[in-house]
Every structure is written in C-alpha cells, then in structure tokens.
C-alpha positions as CSV (number, residue, x, y, z in Angstrom):
1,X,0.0,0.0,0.0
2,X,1.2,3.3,-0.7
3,X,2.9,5.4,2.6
4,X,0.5,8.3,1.9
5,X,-3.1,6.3,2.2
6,X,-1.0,4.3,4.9
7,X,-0.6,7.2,6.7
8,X,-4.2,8.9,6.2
9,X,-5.3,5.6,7.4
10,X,-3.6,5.7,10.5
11,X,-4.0,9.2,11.6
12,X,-7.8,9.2,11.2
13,X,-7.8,5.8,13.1
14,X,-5.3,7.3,15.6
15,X,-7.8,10.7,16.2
16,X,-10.7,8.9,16.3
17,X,-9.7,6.4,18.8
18,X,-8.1,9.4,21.0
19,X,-10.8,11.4,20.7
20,X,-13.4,8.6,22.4
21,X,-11.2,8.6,25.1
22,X,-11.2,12.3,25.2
23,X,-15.1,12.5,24.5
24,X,-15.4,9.7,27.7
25,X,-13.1,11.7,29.8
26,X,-13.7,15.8,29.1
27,X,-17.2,15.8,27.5
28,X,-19.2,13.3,29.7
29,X,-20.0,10.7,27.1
30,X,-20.3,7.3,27.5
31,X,-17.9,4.9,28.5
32,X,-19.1,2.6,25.6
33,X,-17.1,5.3,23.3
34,X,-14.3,3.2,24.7
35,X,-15.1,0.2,22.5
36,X,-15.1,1.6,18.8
37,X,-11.9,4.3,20.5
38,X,-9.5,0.7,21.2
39,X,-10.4,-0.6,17.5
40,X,-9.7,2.8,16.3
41,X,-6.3,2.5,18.0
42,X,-5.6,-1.0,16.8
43,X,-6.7,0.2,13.2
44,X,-4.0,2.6,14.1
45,X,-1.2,0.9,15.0
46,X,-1.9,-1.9,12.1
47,X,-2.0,0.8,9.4
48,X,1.5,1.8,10.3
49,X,3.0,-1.8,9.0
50,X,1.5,-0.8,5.7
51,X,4.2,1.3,5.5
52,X,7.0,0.1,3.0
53,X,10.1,1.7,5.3
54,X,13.1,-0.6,6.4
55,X,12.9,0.2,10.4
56,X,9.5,1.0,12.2
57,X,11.0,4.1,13.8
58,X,11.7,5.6,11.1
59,X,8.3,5.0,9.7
60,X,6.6,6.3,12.5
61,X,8.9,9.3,12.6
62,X,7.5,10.3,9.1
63,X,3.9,9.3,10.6
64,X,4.4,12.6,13.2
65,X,4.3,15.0,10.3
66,X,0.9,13.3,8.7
67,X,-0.3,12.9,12.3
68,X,0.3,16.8,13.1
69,X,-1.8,17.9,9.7
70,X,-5.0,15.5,10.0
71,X,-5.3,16.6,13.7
72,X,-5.6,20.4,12.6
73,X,-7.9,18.7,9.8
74,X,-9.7,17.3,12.8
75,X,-10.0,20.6,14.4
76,X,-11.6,22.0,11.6
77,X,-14.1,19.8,10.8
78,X,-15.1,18.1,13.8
79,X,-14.7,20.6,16.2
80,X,-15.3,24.0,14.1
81,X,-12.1,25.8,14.9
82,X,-10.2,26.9,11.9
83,X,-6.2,26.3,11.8
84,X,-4.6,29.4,11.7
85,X,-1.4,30.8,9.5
86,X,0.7,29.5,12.4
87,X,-0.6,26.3,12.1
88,X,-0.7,25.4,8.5
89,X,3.1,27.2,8.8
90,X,3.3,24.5,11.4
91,X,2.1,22.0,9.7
92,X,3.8,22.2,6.2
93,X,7.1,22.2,7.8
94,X,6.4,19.1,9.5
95,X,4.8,17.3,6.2
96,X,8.3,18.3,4.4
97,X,10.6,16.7,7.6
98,X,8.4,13.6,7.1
99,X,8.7,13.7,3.1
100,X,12.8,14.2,4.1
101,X,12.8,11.4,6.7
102,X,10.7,8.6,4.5
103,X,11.9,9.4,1.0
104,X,15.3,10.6,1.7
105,X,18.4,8.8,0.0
106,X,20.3,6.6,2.5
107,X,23.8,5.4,2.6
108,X,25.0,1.8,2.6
C-alpha cells in the first residue's frame, strides 16, 4: 500500500480512537465510546505496518508530520475551529521533515 493512504489511514484511526477517550473523559460521554476508540487504535497501530520503510522508527517518525496535519484537519471539521497561519506554517514544515525522513536517500 502506498505510505500516503497508509498514513491517512492511521491518523484518522489514531484521532478517532483518542478522541473517544477524550469525549469519555472531558465531554461526559459514554464509557461505551471506549469500545469503537480501542479498535480505532488498533486500526492505528496496524495501518502503520503498511508502510513500505526498512525500520519501524523511522516509519513512524515520518507518521508525526501526517499525524500533526490531520489533527488540525480534525480541528476543523469536527470541532469548528479553523487552523490558523501558524498552524498550517506548522504543519507544512512538518509534512516536508516527514517527506525528508521517508523518502530521503540513505547510505549503505
């Protein structure tokens, strides 16, 4: 599978399973939110073998930047607050340290 739906994959699995725990623990909801939140995060942490990278660290490194953008994504349409210029600054910078870290060319 290709590293950018990989990582899509993840990061919406990864927020969504966060954010039941978050909506169980700050916004009163159910603790049944708790079940769909751990498949979420097992969705999650599965999507991130998808990745075609030869060490899982460095794979998940890249997985930071893609996490940092869909979580301001998030923000904006799941919880009506639009990103600011410091954010999407924020953002891009860590998409192209990702791009860096996952397609860079490595040594022998």
């Amino acid at each position: 599978m290709p590293a950018p739906i990989a990582y899509l994959v993840a990061a919406l699995a990864e927020i969504v399973g966060c954010f039941a725990f978050w909506a169980w623990l700050r916004l009163g909801a159910s603790a049944l939110w708790l079940i769909p939140g751990m498949a979420s995060l097992a969705l999650f942490a599965w999507a991130l073998t998808w990745v075609e990278a030869a060490a899982a660290g460095r794979a998940y490194a890249a997985y930071g930047g893609v996490y940092i953008a869909a979580s301001l994504a998030w923000l904006w349409a799941v919880e009506g607050l639009r990103p600011d210029r410091w954010d999407l600054a924020g953002a891009a910078l860590c998409l192209a340290g990702a791009a860096v870290i996952l397609f860079g060319p490595r040594g022998a």
